[in-house]
C-alpha positions as a Markdown table, in Angstrom:
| # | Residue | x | y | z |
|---|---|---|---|---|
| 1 | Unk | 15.9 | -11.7 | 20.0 |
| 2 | Unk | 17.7 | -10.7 | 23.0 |
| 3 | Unk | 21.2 | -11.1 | 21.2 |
| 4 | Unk | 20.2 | -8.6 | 18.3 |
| 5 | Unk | 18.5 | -6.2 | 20.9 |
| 6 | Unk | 22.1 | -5.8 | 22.4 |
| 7 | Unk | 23.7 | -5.6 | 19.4 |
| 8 | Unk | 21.1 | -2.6 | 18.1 |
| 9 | Unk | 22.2 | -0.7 | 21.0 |
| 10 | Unk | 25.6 | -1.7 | 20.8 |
| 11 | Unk | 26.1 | -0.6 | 16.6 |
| 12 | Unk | 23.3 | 1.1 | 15.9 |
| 13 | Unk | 23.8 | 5.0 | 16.4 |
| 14 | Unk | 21.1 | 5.8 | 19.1 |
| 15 | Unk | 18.7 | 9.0 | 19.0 |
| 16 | Unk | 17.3 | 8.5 | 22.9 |
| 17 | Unk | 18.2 | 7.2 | 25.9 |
| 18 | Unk | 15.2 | 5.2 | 25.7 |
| 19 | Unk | 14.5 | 3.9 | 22.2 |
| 20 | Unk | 11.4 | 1.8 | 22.1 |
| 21 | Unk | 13.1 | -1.5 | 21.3 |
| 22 | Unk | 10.1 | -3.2 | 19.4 |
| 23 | Unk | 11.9 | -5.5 | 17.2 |
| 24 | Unk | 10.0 | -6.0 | 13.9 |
| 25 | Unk | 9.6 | -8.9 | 11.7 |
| 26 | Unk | 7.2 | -8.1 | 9.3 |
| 27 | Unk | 4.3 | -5.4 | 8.5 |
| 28 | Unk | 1.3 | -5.5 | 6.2 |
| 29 | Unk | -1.7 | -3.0 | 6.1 |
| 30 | Unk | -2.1 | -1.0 | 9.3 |
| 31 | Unk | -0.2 | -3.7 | 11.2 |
| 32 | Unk | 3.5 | -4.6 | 12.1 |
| 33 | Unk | 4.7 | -7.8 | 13.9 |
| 34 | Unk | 7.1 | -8.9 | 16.2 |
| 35 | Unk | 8.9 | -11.9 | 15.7 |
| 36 | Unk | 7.4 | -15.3 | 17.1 |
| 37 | Unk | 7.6 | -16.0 | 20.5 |
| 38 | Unk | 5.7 | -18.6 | 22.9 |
| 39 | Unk | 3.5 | -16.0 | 24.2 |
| 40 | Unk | 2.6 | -14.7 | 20.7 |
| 41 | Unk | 3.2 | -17.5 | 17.9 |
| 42 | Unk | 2.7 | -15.2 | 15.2 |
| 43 | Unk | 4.4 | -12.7 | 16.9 |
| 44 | Unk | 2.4 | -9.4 | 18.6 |
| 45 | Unk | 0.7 | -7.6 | 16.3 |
| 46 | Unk | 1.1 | -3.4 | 16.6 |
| 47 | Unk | -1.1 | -0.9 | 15.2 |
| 48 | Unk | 0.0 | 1.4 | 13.5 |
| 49 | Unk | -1.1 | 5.0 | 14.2 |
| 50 | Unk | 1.6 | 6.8 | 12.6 |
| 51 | Unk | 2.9 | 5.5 | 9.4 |
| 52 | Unk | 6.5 | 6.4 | 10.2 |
| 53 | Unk | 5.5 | 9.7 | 10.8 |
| 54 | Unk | 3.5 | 10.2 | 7.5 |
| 55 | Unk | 5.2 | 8.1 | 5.4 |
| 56 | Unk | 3.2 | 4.8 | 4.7 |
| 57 | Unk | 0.4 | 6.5 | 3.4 |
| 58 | Unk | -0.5 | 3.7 | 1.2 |
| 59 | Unk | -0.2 | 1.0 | 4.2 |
| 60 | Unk | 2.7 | -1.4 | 4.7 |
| 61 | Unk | 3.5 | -4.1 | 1.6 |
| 62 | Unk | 1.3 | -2.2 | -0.7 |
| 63 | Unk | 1.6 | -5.1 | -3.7 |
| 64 | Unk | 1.7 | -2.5 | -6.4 |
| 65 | Unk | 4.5 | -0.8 | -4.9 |
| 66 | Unk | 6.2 | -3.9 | -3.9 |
| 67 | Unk | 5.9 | -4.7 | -7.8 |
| 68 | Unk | 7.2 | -1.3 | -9.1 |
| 69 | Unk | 10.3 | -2.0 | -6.4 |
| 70 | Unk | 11.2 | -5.4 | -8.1 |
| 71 | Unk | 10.5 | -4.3 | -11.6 |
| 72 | Unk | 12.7 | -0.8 | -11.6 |
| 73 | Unk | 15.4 | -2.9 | -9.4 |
| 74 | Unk | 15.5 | -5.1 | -12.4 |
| 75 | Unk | 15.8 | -2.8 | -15.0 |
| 76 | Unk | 18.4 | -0.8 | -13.1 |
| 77 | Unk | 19.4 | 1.0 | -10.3 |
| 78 | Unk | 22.0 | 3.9 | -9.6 |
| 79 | Unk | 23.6 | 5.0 | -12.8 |
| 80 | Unk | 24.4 | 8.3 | -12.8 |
| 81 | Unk | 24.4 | 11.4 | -10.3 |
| 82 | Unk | 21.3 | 13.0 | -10.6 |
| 83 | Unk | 20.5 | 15.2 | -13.4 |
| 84 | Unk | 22.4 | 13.7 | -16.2 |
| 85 | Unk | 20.9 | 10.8 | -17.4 |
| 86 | Unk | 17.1 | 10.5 | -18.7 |
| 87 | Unk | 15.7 | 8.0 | -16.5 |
| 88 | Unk | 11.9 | 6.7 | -17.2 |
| 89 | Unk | 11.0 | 6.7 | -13.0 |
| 90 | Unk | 12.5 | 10.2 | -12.5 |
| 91 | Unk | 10.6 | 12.1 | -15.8 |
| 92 | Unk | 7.1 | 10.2 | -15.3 |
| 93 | Unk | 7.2 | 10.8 | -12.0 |
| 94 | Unk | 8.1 | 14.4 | -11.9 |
| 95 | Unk | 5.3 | 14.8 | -14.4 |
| 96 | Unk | 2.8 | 13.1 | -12.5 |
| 97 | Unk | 3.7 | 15.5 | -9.4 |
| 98 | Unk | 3.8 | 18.5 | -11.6 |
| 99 | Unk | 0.2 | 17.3 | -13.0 |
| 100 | Unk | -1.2 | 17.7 | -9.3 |
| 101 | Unk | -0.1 | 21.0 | -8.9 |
| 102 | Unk | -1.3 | 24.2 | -9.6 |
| 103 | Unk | 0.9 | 26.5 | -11.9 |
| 104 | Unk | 3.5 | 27.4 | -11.7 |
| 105 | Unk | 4.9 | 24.6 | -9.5 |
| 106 | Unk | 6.0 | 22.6 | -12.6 |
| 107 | Unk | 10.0 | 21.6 | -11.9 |
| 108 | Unk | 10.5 | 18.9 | -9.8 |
| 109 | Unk | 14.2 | 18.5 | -8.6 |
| 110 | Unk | 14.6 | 14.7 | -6.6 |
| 111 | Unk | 16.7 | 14.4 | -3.5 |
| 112 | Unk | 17.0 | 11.7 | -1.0 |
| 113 | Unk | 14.9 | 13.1 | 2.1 |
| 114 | Unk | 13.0 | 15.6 | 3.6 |
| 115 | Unk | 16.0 | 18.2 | 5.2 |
| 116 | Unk | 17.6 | 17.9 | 2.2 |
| 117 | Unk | 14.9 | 19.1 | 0.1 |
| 118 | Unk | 14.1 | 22.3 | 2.3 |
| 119 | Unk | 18.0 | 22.6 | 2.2 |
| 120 | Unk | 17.6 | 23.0 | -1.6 |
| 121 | Unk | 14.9 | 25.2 | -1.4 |
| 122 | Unk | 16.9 | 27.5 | 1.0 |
| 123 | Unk | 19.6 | 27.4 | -1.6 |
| 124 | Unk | 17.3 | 28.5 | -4.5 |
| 125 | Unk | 15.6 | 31.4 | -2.7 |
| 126 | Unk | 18.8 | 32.8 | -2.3 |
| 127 | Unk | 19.9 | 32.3 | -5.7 |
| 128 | Unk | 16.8 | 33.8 | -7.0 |
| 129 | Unk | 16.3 | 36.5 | -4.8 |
| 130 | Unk | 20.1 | 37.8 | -4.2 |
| 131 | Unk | 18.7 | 38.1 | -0.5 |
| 132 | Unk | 19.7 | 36.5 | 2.9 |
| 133 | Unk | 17.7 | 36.9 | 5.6 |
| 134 | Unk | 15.3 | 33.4 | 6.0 |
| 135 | Unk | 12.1 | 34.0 | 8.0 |
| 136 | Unk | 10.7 | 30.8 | 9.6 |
| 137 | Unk | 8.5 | 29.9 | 12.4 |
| 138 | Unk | 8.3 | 29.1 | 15.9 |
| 139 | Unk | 7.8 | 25.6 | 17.1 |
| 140 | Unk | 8.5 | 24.4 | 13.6 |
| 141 | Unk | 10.4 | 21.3 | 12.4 |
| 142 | Unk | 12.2 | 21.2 | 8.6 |
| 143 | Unk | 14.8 | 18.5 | 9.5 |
| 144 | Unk | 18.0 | 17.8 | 11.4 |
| 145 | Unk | 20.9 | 19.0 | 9.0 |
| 146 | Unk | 23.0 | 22.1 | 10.2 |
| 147 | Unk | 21.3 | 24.6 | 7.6 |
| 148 | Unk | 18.3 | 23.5 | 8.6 |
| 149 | Unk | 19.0 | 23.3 | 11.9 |
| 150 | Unk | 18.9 | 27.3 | 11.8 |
| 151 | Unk | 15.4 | 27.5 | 11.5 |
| 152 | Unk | 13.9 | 25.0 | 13.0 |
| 153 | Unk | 11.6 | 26.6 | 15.8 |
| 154 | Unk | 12.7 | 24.8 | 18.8 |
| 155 | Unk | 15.9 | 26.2 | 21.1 |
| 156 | Unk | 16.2 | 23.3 | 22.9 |
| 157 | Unk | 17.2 | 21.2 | 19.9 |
| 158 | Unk | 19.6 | 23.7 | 18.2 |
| 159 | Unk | 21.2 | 25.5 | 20.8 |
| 160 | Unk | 24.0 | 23.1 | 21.5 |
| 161 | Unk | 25.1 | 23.3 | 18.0 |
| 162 | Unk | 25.5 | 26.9 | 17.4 |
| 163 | Unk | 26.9 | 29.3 | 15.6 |
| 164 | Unk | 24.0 | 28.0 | 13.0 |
| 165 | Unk | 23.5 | 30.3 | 9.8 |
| 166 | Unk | 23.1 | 34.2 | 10.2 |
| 167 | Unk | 20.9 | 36.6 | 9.2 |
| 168 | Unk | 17.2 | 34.3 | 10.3 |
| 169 | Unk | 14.3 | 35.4 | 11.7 |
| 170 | Unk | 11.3 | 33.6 | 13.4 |
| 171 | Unk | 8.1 | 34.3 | 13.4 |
| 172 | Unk | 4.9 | 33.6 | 15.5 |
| 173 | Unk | 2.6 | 31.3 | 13.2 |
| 174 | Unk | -1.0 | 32.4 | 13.0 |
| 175 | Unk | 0.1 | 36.2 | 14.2 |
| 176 | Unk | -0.9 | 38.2 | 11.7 |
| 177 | Unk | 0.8 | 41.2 | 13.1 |
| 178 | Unk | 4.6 | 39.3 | 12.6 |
| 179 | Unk | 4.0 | 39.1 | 9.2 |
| 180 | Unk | 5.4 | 43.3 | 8.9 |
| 181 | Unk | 8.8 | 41.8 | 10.2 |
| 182 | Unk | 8.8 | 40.1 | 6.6 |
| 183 | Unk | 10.7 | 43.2 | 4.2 |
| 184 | Unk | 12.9 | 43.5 | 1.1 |
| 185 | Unk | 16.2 | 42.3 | 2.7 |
| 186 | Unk | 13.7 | 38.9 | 3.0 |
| 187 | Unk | 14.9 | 36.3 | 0.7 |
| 188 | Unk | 12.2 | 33.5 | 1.1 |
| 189 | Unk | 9.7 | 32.4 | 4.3 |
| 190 | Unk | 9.3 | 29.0 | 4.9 |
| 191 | Unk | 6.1 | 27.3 | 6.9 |
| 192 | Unk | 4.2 | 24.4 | 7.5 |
| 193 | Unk | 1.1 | 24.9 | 6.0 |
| 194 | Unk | -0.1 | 23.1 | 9.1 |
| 195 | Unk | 2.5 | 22.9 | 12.1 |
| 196 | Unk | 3.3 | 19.4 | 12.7 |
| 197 | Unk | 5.5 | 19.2 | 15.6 |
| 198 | Unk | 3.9 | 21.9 | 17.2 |
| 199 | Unk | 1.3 | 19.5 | 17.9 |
| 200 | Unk | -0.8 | 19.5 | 14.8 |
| 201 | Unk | -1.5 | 23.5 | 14.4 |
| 202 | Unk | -3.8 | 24.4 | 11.4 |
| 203 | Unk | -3.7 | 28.0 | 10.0 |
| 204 | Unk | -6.0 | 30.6 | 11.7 |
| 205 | Unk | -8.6 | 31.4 | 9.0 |
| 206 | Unk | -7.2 | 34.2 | 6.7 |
| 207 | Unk | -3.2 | 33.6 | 7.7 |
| 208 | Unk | -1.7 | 32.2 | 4.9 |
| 209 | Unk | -3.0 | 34.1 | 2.4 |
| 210 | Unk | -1.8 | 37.1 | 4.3 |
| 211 | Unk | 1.6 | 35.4 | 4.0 |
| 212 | Unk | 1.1 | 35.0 | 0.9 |
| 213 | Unk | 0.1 | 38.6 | 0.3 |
| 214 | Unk | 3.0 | 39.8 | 2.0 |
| 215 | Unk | 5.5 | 38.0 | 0.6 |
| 216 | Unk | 4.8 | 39.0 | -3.3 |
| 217 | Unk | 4.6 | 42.5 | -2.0 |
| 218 | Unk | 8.2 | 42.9 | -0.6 |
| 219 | Unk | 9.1 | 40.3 | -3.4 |
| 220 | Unk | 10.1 | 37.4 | -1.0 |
| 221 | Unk | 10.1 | 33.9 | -2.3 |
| 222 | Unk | 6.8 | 31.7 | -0.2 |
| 223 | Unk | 8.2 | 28.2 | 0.5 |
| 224 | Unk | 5.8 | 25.5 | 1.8 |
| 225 | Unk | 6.8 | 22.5 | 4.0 |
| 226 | Unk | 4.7 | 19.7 | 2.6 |
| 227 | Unk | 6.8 | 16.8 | 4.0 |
| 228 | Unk | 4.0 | 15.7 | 6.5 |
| 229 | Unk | 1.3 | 17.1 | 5.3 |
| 230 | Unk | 1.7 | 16.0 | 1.0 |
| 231 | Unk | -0.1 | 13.2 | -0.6 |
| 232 | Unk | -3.4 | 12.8 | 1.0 |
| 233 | Unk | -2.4 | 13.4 | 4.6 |
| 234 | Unk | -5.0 | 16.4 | 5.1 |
| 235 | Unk | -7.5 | 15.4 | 3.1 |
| 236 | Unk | -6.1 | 16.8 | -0.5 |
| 237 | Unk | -3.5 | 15.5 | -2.3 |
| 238 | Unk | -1.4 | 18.8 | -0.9 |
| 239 | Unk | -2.4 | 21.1 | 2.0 |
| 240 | Unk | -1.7 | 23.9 | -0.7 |
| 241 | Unk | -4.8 | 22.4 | -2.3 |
| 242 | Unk | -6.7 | 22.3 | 1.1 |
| 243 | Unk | -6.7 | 26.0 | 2.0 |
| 244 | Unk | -5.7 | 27.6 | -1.5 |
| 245 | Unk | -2.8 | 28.9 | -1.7 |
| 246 | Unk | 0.3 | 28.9 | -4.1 |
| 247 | Unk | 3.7 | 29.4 | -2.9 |
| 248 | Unk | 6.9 | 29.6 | -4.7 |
| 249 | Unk | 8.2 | 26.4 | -4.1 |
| 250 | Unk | 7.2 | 23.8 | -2.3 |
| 251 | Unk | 8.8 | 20.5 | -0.3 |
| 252 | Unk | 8.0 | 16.9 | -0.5 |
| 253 | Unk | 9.0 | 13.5 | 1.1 |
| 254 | Unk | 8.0 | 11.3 | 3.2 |
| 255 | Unk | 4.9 | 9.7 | 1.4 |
| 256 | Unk | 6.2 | 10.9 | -1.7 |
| 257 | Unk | 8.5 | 7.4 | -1.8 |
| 258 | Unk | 5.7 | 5.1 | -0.8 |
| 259 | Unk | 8.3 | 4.0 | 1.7 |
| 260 | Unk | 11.6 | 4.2 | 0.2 |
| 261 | Unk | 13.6 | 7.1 | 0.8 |
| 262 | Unk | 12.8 | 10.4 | -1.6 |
| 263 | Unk | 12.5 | 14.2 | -1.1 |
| 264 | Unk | 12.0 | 16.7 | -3.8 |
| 265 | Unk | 11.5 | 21.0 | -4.1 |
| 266 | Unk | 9.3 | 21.7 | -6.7 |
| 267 | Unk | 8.9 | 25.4 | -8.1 |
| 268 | Unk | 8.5 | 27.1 | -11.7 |
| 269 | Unk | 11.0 | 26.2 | -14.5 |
| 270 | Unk | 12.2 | 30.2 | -14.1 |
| 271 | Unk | 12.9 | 30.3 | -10.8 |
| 272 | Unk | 14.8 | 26.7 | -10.7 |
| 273 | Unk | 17.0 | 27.7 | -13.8 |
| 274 | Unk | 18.9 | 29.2 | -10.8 |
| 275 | Unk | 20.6 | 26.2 | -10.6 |
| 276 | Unk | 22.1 | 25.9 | -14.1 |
| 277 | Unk | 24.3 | 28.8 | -14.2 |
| 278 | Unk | 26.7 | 31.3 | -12.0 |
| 279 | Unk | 27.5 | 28.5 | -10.8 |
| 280 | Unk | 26.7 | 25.6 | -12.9 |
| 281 | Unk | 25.7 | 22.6 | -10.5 |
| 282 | Unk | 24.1 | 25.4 | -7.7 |
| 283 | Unk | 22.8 | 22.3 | -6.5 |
| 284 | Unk | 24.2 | 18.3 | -6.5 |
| 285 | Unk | 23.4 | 14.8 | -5.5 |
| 286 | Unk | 24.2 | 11.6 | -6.2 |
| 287 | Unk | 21.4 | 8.9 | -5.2 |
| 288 | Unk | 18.5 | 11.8 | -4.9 |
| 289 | Unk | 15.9 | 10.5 | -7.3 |
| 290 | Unk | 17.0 | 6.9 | -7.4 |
| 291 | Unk | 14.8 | 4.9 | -10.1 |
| 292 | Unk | 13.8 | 2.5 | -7.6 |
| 293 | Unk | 12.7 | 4.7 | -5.3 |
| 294 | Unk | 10.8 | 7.2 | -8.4 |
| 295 | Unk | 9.2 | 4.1 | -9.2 |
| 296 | Unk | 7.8 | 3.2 | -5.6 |
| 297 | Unk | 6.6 | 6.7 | -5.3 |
| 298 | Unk | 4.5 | 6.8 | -8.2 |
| 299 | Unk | 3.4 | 3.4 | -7.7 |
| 300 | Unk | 2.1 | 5.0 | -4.5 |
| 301 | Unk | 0.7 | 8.1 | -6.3 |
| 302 | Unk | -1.5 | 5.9 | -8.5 |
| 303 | Unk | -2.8 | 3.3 | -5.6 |
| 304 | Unk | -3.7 | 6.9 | -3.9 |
| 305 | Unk | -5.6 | 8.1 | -6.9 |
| 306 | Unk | -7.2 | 4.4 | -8.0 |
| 307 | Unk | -8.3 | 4.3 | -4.3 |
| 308 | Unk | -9.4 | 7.8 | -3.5 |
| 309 | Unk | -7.5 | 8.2 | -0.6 |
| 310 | Unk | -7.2 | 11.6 | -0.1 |
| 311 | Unk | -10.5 | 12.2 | -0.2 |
| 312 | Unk | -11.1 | 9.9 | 2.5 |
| 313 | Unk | -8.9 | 11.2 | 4.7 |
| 314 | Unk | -11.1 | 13.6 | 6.2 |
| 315 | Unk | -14.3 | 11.5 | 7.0 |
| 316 | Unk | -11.9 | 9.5 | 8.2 |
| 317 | Unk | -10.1 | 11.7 | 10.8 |
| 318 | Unk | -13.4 | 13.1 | 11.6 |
| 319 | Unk | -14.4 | 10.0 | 13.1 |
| 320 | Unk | -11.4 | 9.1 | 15.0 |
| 321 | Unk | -12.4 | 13.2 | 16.6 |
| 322 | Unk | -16.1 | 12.3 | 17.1 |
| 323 | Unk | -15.1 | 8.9 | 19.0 |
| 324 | Unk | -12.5 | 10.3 | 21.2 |
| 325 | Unk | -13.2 | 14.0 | 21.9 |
| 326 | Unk | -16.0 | 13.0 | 24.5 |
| 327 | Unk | -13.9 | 11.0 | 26.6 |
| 328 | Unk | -12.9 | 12.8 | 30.1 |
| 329 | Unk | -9.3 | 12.4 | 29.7 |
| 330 | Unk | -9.5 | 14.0 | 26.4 |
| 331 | Unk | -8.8 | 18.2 | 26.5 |
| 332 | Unk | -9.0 | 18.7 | 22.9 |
| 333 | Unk | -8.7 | 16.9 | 19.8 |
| 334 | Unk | -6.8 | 19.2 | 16.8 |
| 335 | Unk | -7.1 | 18.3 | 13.4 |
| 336 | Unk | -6.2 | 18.3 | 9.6 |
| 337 | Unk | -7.8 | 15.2 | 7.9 |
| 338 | Unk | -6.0 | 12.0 | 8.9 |
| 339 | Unk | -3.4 | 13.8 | 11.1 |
| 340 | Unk | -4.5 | 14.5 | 14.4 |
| 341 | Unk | -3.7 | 15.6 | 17.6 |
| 342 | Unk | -4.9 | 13.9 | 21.2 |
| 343 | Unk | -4.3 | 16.2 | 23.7 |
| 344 | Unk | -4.5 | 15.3 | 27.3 |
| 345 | Unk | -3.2 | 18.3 | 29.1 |
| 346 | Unk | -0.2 | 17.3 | 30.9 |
| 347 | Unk | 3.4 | 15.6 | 30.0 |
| 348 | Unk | 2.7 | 13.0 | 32.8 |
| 349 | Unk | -0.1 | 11.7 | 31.4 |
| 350 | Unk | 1.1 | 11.9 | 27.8 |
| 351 | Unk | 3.9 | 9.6 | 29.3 |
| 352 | Unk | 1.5 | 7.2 | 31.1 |
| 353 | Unk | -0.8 | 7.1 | 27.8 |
| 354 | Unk | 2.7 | 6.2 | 25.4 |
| 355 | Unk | 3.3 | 3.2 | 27.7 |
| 356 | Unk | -0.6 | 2.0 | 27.6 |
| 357 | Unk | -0.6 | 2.3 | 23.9 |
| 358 | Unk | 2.3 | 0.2 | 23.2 |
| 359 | Unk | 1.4 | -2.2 | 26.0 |
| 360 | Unk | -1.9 | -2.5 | 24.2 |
| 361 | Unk | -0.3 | -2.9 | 20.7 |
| 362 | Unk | -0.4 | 0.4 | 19.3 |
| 363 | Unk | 2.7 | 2.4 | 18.1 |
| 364 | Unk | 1.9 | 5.9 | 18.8 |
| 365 | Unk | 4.5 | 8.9 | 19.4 |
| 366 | Unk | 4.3 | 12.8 | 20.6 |
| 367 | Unk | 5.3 | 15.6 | 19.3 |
| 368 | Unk | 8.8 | 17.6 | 19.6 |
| 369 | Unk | 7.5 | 21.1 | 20.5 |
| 370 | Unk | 4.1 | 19.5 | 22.5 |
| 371 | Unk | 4.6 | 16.8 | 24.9 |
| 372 | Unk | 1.3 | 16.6 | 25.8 |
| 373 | Unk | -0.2 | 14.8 | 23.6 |
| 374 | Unk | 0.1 | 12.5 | 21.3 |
| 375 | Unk | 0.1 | 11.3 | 17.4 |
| 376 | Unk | -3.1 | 9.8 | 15.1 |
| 377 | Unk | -1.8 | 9.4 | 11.6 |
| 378 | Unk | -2.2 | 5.8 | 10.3 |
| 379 | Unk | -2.0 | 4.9 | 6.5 |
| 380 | Unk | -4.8 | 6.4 | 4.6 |
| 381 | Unk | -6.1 | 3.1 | 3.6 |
| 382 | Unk | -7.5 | 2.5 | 7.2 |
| 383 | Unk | -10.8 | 1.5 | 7.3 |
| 384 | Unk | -14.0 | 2.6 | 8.8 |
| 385 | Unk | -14.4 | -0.4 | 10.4 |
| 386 | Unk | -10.8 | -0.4 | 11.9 |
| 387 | Unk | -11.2 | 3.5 | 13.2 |
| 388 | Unk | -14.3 | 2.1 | 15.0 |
| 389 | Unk | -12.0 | -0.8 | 16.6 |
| 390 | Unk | -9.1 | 1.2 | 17.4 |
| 391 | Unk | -11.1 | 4.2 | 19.2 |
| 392 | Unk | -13.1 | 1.7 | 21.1 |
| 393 | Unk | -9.6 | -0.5 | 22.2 |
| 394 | Unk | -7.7 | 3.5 | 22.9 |
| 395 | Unk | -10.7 | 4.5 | 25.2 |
| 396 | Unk | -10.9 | 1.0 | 27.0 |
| 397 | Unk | -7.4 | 0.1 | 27.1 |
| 398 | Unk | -5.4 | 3.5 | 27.8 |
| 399 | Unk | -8.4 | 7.0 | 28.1 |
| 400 | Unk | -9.8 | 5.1 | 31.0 |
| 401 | Unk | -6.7 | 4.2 | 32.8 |
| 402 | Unk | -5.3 | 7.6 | 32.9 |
């Protein structure tokens, strides 16, 4: 174990300075393990508590999505770039995900992640629109590549890799008076229907459909940023769903692989005609939509539905709030279904809290833009009974030793 821990840090590119170095073995359910070792013969167990930020919303080694994996990946894999061949995973799936939402959202174009999928929705805005100028929001997150880098909503991350793109604009999220700054030279405005990174932020009662309003009147393409909050995470299938309202396009990942690696924008069949023509091939990939992956993700999508699992999610968040948010260590608990929240009012304590967690065998994290507290997402298919254990083991084992 110590051999490949040295060679992780030794070949593996590095994000930190101080990764957590939990090597894992194997992961079922709401649990990961370690590998075996005299003090844990089975290896230590982990909870779970944020699905690889929002991606294993169906729980680790789902059986119907390990099946769809193994049956696609004998069938075939790559065979194509995307877009040329007719491919069973890619056309059932986009017509599942079309099924879900509400009109016009009924193209689906596949890529391999998250940032590239808000990349491609950046593209088509401005091939729809003839415009430039991109309006995001403060102490938002959309991904890591250098397009998207330019409006992300955090300074701290960006600034050592600018010039970025010109002609963006931030905005404060939940102030309505911002939302004037949004004109004709506006080619599209892209949010978090609820701020993720920010700390979990939901929209102030009212905001997006003022963003919504604003944007058809100065004829500016709406783009959401689904990729934490889609399939089931806020207690509808889509936050669009939640608090009713339609953008232009909107952007998946994350759960929308059941754990292999897929993104996708999704808007009408007018606006992503775009793509087709002056140039042909506006937009190109060559794994996005692999079959294997196509196939996990509506595996996924069907476990969710068969299960009900979005419409669980909010009793279930609601009882992680009501067993924490009386505990004295606890500021405030902020919510949207099964994402929450914990805030605890200082970074020091966060920091203190992350160590007590993992010492108590729970894989938490914070948040980019809040380090104050920290992260409650765990696969959907948590139980009842398992909330209960996990709030009672977090207030015993870290709340009361802050």
């Amino acid at each position: 174990m110590e051999i490949l821990r040295k060679q992780f840090l030794r070949h593996v590119g590095q994000t930190s300075d101080a990764p957590l170095m939990i090597e894992v073995a194997r992961a079922e359910g709401i649990y990961f393990y370690t590998p075996p070792t005299p003090e844990y013969p089975e290896g230590k167990r982990y909870v779970d508590l944020i699905s690889g930020v929002s991606v294993s919303n169906v729980g680790h080694g789902n059986p119907a999505v390990i099946e769809a994996v193994c049956a696609q990946a004998r069938d075939y894999m790559h065979i194509m770039v995307y877009g040329e061949m007719v491919e069973r995973p890619q056309v059932k799936y986009a017509e599942a995900i079309a099924g879900l939402l509400p009109e016009p959202l009924e193209s689906v174009y596949f890529v391999n992640s998250g940032a590239e999928a808000v990349e491609g929705a950046l593209k088509l805005a401005k091939r729809h629109t003839h415009r430039t100028e991109i309006a995001s929001f403060y102490n938002a997150y959309h991904g890591s590549t250098h397009g998207v880098m330019s409006v992300m909503g955090g300074e701290e991350f960006v600034g050592a890799y600018r010039p970025l793109l010109p002609d963006t604009r931030k905005l404060r999220y939940n102030c309505f008076e911002d939302l004037a700054q949004i004109t004709e030279r506006t080619a599209c405005v892209l949010v978090e229907p609820v701020q993720g990174e920010s700390g979990v932020r939901p929209p102030a009662p009212g905001f997006l459909e003022a963003l919504r309003e604003r944007c058809s009147a100065v004829g500016a393409l709406l783009i959401f940023d689904e990729i934490q909050t889609g399939f089931g995470r806020t207690g509808e299938m889509f936050a669009l769903l939640k608090y009713g309202v339609t953008p232009d396009i909107v952007c998946l990942a994350k759960a929308l692989g059941g754990g292999m690696p897929l993104g996708a924008f999704v808007s009408s069949g007018e606006i992503m005609a775009g793509l087709r023509s002056d140039p042909p091939l506006g937009h190109i990939t060559t794994f996005g939509g692999h079959p294997v992956c196509c196939a996990a993700g509506l595996a996924a999508l069907t476990y969710m539905q068969e299960h009900r699992l979005a419409e669980q999610a909010e009793a279930k968040g609601r009882l992680f709030e009501e067993l924490l948010t009386d505990h004295p260590a606890v500021v405030e608990i902020r919510r949207s279904g099964l994402l929450l929240a914990v805030e605890l009012g200082s970074p020091e304590r966060l920091y203190r809290a992350m160590e007590l967690l993992k010492e108590a065998g729970y894989l938490s994290d914070w948040f980019l833009f809040c380090d104050t507290a920290f992260r409650i997402s765990p696969p959907l298919t948590m139980t009842e009974v398992q909330v209960r254990e996990c709030c009672a083991e977090i207030r015993a084992g870290v709340l009361d030793r802050l």
